[in-house]
PQR file of N, CA, C, O and H, with PARSE charges and radii, in Angstrom:
ATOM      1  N   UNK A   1       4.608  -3.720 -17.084 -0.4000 1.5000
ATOM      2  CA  UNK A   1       5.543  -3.509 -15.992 -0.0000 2.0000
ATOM      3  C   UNK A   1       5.359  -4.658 -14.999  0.5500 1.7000
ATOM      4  O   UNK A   1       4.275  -5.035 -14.553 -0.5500 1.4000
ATOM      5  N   UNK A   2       6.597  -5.178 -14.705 -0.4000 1.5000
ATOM      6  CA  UNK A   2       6.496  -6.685 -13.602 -0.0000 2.0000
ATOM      7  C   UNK A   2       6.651  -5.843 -12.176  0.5500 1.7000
ATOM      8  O   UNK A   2       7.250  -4.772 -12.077 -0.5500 1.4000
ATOM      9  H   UNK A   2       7.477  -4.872 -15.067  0.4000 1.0000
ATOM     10  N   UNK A   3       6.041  -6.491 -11.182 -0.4000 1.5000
ATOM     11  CA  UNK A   3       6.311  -6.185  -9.876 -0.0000 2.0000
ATOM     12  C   UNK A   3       7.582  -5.716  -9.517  0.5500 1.7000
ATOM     13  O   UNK A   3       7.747  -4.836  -8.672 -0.5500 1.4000
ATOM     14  H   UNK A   3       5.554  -7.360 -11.262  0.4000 1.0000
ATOM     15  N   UNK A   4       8.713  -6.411 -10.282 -0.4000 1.5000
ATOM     16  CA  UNK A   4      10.271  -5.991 -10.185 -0.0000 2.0000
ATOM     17  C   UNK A   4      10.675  -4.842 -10.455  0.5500 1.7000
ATOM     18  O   UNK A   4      11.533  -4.204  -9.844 -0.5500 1.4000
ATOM     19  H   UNK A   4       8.579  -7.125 -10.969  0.4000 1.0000
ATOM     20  N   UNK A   5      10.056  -4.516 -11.412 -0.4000 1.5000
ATOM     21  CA  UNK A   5      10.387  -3.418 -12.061 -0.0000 2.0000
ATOM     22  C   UNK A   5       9.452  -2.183 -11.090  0.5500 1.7000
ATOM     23  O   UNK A   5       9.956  -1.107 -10.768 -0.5500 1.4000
ATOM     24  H   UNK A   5       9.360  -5.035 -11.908  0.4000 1.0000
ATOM     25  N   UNK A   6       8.080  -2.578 -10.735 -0.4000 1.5000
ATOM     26  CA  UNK A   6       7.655  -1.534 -10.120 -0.0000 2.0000
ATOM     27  C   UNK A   6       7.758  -1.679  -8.644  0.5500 1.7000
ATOM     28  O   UNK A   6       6.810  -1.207  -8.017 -0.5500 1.4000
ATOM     29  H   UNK A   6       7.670  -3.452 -10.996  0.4000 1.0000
ATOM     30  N   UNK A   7       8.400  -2.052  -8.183 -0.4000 1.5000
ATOM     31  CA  UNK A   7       8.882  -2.086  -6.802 -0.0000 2.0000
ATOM     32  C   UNK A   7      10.155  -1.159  -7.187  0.5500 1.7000
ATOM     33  O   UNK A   7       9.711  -0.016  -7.298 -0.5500 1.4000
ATOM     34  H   UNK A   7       9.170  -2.436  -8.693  0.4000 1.0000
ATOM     35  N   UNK A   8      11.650  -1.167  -7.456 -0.4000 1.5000
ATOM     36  CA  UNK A   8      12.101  -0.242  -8.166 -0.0000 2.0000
ATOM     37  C   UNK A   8      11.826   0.923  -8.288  0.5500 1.7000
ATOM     38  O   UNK A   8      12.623   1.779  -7.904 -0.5500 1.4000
ATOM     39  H   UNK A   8      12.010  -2.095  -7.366  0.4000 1.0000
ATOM     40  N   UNK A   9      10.642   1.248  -8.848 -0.4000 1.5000
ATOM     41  CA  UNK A   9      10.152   2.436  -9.017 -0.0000 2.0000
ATOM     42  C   UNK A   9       9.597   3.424  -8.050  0.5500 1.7000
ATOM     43  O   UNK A   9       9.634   4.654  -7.998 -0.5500 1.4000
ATOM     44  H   UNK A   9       9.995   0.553  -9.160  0.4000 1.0000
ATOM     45  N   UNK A  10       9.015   2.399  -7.219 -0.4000 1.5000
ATOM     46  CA  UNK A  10       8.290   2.744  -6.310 -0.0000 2.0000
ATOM     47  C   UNK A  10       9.490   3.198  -4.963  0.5500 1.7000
ATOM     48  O   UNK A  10       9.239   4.227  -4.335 -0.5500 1.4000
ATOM     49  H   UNK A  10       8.985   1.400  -7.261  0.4000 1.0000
ATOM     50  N   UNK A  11      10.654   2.444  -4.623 -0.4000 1.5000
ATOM     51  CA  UNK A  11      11.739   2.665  -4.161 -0.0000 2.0000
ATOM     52  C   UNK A  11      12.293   3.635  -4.374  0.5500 1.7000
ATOM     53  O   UNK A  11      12.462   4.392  -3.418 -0.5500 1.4000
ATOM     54  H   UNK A  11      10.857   1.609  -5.134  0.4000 1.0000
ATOM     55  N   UNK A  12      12.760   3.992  -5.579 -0.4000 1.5000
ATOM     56  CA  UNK A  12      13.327   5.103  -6.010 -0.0000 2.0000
ATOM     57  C   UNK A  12      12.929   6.525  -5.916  0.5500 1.7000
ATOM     58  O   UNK A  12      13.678   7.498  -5.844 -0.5500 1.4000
ATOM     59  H   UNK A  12      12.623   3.377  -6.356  0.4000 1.0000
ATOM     60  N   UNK A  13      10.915   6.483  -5.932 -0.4000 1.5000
ATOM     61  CA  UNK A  13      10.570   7.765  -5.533 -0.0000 2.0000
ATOM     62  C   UNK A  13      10.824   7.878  -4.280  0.5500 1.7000
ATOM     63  O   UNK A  13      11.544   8.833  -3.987 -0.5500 1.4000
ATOM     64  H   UNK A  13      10.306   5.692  -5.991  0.4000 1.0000
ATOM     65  N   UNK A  14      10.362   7.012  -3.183 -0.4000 1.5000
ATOM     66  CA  UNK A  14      10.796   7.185  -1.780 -0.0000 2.0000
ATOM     67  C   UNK A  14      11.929   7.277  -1.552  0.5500 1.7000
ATOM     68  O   UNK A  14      12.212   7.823  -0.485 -0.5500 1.4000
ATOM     69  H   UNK A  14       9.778   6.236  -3.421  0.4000 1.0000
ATOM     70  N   UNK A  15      12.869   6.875  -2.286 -0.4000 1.5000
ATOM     71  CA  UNK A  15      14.255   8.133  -1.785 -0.0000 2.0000
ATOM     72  C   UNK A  15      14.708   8.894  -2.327  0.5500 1.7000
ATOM     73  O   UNK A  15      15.923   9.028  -2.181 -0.5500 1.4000
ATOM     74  H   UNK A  15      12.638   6.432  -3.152  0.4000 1.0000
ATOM     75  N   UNK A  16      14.045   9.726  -3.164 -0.4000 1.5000
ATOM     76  CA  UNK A  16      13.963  11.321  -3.816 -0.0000 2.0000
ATOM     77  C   UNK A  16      13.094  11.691  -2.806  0.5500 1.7000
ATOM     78  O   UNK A  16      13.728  12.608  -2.284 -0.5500 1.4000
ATOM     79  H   UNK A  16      13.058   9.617  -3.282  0.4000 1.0000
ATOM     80  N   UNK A  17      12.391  11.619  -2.383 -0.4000 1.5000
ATOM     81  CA  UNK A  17      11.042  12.392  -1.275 -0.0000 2.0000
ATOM     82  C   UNK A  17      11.891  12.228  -0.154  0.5500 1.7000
ATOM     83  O   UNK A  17      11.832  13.200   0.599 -0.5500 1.4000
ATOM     84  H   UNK A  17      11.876  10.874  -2.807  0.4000 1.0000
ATOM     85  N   UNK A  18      12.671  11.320   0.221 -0.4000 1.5000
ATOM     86  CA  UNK A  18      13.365  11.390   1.924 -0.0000 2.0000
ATOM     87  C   UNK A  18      14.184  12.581   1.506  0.5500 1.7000
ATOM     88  O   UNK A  18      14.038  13.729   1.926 -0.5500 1.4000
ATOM     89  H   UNK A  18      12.719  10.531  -0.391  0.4000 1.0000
ATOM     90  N   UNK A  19      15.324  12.038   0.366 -0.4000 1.5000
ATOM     91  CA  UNK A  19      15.984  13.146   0.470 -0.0000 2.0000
ATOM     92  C   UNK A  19      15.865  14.691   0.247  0.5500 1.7000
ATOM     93  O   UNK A  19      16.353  15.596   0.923 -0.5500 1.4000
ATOM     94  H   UNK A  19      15.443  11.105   0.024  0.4000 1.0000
ATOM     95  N   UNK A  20      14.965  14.766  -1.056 -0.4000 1.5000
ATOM     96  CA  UNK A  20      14.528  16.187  -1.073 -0.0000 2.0000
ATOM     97  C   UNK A  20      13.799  16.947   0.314  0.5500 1.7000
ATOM     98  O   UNK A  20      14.226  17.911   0.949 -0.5500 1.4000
ATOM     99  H   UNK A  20      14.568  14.030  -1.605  0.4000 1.0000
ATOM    100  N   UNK A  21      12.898  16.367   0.472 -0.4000 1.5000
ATOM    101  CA  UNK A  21      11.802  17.222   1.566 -0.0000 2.0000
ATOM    102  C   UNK A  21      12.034  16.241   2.853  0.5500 1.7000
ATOM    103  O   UNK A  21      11.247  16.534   3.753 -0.5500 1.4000
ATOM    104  H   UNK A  21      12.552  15.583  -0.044  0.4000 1.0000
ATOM    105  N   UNK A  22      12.853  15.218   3.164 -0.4000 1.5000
ATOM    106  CA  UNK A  22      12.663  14.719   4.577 -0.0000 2.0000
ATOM    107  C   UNK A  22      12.278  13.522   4.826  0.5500 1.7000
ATOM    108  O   UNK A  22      12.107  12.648   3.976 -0.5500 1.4000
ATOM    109  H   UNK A  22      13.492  14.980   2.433  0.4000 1.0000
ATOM    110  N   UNK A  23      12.104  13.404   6.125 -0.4000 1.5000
ATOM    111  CA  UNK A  23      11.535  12.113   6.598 -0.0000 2.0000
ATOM    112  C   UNK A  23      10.354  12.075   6.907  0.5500 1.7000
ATOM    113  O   UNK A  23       9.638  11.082   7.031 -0.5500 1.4000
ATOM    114  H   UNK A  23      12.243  14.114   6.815  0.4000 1.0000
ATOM    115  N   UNK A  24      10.075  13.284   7.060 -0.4000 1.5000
ATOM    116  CA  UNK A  24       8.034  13.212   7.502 -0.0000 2.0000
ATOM    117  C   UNK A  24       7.461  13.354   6.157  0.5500 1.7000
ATOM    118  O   UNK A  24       6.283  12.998   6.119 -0.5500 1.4000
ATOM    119  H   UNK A  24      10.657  14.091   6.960  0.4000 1.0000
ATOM    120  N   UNK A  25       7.942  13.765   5.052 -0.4000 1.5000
ATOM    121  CA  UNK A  25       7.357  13.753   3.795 -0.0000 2.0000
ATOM    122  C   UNK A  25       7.042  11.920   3.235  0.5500 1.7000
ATOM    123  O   UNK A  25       6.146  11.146   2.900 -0.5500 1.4000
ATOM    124  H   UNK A  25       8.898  14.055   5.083  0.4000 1.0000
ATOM    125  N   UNK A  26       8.770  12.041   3.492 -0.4000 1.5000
ATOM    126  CA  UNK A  26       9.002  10.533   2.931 -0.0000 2.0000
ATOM    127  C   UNK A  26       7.650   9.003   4.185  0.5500 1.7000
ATOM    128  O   UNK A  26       7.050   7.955   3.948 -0.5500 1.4000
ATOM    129  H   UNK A  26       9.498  12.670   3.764  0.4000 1.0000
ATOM    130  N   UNK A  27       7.791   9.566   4.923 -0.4000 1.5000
ATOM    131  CA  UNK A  27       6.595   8.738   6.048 -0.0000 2.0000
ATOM    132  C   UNK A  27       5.382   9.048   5.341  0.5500 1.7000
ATOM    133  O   UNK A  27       4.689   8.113   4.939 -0.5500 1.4000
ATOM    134  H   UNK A  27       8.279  10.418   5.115  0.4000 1.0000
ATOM    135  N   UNK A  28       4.965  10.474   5.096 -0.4000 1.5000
ATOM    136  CA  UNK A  28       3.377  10.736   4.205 -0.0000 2.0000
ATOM    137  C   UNK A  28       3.303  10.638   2.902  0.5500 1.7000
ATOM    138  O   UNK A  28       2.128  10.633   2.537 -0.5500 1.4000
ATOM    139  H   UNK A  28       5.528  11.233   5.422  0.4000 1.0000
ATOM    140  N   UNK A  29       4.321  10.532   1.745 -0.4000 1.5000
ATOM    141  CA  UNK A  29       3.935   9.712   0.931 -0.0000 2.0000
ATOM    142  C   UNK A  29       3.895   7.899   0.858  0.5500 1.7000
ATOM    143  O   UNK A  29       3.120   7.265   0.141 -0.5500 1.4000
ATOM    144  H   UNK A  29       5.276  10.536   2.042  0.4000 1.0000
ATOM    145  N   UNK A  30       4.969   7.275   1.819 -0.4000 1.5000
ATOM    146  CA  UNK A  30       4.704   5.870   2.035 -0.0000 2.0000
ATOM    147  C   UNK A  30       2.870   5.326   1.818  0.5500 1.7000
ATOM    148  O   UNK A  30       2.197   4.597   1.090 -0.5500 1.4000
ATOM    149  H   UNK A  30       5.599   7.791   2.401  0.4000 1.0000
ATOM    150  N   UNK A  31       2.644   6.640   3.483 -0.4000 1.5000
ATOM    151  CA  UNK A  31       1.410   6.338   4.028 -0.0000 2.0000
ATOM    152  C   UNK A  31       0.467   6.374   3.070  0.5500 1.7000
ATOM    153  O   UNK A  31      -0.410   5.510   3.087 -0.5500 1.4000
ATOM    154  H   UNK A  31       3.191   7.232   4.075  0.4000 1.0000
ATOM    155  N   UNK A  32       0.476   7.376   2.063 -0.4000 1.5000
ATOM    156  CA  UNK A  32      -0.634   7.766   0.619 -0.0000 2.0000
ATOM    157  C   UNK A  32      -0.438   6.059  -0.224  0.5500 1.7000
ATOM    158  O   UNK A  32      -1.248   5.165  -0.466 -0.5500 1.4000
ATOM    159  H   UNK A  32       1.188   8.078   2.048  0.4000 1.0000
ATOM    160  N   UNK A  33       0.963   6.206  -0.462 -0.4000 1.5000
ATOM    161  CA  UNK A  33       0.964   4.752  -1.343 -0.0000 2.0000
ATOM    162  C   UNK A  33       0.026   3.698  -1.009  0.5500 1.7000
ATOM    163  O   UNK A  33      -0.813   3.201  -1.761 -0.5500 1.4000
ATOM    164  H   UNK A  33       1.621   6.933  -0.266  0.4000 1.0000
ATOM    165  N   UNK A  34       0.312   3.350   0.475 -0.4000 1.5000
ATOM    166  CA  UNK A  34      -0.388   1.652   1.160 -0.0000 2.0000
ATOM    167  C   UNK A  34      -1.634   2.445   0.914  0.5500 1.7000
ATOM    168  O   UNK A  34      -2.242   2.113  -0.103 -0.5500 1.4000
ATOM    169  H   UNK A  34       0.993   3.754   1.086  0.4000 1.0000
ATOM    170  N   UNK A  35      -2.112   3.349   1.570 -0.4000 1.5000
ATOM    171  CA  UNK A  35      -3.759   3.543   1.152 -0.0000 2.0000
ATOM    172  C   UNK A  35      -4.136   3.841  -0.623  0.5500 1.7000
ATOM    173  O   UNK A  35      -5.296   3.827  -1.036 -0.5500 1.4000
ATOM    174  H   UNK A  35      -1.618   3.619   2.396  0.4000 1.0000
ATOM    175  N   UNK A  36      -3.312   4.017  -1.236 -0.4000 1.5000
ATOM    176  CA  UNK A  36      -3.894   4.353  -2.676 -0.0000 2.0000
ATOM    177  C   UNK A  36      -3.631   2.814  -3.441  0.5500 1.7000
ATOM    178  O   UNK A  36      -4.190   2.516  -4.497 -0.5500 1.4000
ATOM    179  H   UNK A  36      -2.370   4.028  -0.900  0.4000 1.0000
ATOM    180  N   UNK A  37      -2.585   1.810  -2.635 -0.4000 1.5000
ATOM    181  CA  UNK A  37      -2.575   0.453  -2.988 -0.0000 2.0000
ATOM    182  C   UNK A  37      -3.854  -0.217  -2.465  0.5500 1.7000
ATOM    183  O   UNK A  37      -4.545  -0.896  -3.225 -0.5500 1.4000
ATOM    184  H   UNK A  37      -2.131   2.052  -1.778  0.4000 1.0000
ATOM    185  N   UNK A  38      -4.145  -0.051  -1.301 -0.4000 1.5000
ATOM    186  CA  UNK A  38      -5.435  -0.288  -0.776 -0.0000 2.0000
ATOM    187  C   UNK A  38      -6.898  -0.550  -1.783  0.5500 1.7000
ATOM    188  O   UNK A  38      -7.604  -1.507  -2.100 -0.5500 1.4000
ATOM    189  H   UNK A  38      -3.584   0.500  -0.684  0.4000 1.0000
ATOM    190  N   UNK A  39      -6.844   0.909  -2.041 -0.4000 1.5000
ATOM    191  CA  UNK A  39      -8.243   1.365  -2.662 -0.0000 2.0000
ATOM    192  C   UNK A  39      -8.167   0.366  -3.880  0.5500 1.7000
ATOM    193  O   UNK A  39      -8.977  -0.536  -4.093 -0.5500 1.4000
ATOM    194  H   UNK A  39      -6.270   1.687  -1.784  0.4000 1.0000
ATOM    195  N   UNK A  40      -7.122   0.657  -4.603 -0.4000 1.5000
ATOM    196  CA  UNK A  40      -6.930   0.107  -5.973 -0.0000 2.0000
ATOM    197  C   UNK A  40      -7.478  -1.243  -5.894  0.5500 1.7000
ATOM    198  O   UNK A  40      -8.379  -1.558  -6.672 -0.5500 1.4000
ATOM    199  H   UNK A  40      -6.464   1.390  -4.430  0.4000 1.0000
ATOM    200  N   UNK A  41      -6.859  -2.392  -4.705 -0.4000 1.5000
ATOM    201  CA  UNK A  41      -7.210  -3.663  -5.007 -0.0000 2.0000
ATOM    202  C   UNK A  41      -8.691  -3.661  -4.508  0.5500 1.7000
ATOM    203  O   UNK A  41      -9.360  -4.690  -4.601 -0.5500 1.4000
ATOM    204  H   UNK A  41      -6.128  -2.137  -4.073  0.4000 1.0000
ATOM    205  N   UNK A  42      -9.012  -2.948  -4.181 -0.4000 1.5000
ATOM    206  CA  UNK A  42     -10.728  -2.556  -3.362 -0.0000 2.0000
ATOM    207  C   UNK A  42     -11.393  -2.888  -4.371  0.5500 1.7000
ATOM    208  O   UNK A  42     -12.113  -3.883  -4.451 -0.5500 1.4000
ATOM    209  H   UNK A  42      -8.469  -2.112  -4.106  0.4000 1.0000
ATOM    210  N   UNK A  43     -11.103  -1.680  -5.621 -0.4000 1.5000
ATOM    211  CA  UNK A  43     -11.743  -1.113  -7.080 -0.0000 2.0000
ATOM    212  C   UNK A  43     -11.930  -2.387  -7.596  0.5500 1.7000
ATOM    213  O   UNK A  43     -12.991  -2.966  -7.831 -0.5500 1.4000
ATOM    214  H   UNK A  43     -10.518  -0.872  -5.556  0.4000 1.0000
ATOM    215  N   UNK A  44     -10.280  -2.929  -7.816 -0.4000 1.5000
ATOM    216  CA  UNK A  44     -10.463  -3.984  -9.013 -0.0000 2.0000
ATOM    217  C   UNK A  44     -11.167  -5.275  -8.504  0.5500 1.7000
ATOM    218  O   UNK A  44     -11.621  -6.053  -9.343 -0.5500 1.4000
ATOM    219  H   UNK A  44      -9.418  -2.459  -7.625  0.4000 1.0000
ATOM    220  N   UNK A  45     -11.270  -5.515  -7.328 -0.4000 1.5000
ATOM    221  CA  UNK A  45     -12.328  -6.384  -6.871 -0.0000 2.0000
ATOM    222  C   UNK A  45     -11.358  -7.733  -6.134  0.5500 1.7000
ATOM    223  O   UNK A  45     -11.881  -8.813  -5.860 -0.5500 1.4000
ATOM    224  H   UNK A  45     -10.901  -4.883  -6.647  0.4000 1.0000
ATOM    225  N   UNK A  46     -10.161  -7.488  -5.934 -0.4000 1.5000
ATOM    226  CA  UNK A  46      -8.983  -8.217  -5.636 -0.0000 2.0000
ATOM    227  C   UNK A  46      -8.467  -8.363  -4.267  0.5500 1.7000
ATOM    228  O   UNK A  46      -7.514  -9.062  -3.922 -0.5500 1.4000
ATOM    229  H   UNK A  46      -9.736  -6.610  -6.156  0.4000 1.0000
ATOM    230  N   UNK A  47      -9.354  -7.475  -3.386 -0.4000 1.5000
ATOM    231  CA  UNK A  47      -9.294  -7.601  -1.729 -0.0000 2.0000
ATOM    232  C   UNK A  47     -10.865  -7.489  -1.808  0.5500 1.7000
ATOM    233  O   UNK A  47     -11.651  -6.774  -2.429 -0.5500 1.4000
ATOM    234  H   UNK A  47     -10.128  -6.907  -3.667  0.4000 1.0000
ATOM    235  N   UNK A  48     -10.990  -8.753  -0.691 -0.4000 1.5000
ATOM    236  CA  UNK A  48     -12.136  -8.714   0.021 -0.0000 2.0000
ATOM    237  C   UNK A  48     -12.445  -7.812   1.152  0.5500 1.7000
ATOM    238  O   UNK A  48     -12.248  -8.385   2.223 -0.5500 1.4000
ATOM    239  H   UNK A  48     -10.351  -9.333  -0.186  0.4000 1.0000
ATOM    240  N   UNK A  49     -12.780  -6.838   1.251 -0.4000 1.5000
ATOM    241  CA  UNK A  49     -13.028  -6.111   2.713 -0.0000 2.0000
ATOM    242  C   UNK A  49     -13.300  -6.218   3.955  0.5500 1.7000
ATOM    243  O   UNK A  49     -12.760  -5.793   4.976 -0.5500 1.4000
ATOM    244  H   UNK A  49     -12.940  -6.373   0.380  0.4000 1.0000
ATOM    245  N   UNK A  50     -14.676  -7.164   3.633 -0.4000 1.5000
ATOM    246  CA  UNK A  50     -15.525  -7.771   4.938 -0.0000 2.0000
ATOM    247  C   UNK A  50     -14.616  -8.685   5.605  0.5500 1.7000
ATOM    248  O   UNK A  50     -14.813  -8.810   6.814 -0.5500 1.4000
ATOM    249  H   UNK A  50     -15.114  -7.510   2.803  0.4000 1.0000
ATOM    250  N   UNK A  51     -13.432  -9.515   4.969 -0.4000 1.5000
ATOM    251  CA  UNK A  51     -13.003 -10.963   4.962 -0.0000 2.0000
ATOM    252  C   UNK A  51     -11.701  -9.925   6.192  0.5500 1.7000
ATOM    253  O   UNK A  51     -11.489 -10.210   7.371 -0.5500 1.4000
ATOM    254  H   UNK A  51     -13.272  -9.413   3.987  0.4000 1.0000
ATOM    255  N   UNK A  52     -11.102  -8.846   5.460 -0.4000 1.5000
ATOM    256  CA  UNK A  52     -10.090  -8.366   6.095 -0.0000 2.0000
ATOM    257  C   UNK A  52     -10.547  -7.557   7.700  0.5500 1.7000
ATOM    258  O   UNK A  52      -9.810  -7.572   8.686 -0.5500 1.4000
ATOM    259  H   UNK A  52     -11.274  -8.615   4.503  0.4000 1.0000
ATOM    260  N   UNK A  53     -11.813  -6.938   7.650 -0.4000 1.5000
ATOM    261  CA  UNK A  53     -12.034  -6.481   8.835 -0.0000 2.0000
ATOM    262  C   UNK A  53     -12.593  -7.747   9.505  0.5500 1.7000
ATOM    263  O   UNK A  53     -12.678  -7.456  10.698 -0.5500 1.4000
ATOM    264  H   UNK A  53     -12.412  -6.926   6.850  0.4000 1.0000
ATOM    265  N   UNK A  54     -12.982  -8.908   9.338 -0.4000 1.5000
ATOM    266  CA  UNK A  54     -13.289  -9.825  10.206 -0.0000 2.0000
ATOM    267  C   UNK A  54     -12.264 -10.128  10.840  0.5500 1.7000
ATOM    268  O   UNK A  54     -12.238 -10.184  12.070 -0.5500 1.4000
ATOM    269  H   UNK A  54     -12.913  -9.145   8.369  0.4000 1.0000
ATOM    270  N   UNK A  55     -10.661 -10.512   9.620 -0.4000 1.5000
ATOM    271  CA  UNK A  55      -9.665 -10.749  10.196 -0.0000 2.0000
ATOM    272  C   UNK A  55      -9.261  -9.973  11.628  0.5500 1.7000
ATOM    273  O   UNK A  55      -9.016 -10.555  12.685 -0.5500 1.4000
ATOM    274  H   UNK A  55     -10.681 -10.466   8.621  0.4000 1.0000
ATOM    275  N   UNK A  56      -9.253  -8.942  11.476 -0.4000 1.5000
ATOM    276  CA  UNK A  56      -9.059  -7.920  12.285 -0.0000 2.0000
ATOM    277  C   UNK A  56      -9.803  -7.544  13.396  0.5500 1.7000
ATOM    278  O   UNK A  56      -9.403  -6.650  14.141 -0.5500 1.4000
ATOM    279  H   UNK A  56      -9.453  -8.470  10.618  0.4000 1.0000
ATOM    280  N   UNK A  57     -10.986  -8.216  13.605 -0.4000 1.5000
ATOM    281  CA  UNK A  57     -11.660  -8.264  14.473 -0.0000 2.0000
ATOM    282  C   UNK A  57     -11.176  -9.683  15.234  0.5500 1.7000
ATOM    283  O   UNK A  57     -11.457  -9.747  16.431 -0.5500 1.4000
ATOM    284  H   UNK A  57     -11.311  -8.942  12.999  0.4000 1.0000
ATOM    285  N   UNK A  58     -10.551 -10.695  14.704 -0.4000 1.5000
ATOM    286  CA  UNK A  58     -10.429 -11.850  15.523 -0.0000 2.0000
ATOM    287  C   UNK A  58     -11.432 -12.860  14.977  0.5500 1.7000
ATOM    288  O   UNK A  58     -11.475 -13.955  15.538 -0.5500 1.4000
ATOM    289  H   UNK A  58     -10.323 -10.643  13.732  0.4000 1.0000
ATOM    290  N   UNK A  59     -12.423 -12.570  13.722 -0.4000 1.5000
ATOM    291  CA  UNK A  59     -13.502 -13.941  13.507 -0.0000 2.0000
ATOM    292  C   UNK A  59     -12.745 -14.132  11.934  0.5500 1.7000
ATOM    293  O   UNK A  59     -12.971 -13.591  10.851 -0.5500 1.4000
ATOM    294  H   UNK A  59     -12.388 -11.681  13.266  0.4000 1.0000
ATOM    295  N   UNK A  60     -11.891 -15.019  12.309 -0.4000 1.5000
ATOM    296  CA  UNK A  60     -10.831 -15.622  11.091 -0.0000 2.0000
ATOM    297  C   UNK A  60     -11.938 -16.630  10.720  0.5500 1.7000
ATOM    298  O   UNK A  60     -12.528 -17.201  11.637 -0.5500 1.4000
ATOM    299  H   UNK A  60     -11.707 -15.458  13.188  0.4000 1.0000
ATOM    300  N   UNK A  61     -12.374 -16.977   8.969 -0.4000 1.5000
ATOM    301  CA  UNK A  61     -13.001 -17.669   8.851 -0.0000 2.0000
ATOM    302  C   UNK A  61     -12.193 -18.297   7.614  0.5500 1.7000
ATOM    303  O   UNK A  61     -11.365 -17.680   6.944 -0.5500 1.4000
ATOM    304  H   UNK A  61     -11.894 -16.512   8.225  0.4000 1.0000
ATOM    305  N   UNK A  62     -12.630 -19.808   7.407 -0.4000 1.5000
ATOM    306  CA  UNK A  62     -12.003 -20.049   5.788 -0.0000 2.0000
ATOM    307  C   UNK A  62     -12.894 -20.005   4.539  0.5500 1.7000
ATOM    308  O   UNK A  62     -12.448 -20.287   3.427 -0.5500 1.4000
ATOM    309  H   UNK A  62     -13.303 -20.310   7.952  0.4000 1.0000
ATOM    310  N   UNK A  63     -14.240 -19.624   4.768 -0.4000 1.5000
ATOM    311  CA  UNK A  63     -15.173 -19.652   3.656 -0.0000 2.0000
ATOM    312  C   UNK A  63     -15.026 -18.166   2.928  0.5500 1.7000
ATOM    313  O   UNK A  63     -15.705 -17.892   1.939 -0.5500 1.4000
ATOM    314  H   UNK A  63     -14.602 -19.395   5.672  0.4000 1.0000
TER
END
């Protein structure tokens, strides 16, 4: 499956969830997605953590 295709997919459930159950559903599954996208690149070793909360703290580094 290409990004194209699962972007698509991923679209399409979020507007079965707005429309069936709403907009606060459709807001709390978004919110599950970015955190279950999160974890995933965590797992596979594909986001750095430390690198992103430094970002976020303001000590941007390039090493």
């Amino acid at each position: 499956m290409n990004a194209t295709t699962a972007g698509i997919l991923i679209g399409a459930i979020l507007v079965i969830v707005w429309i069936t159950l709403g907009f606060g559903a459709f807001v709390l599954v978004l919110v599950g997605m970015i955190v279950g996208g999160i974890v995933g690149r965590i797992v596979d070793g594909k986001l750095d953590l430390p690198g992103v909360v430094d970002a976020v703290r303001g000590r941007r580094s390039s090493s």
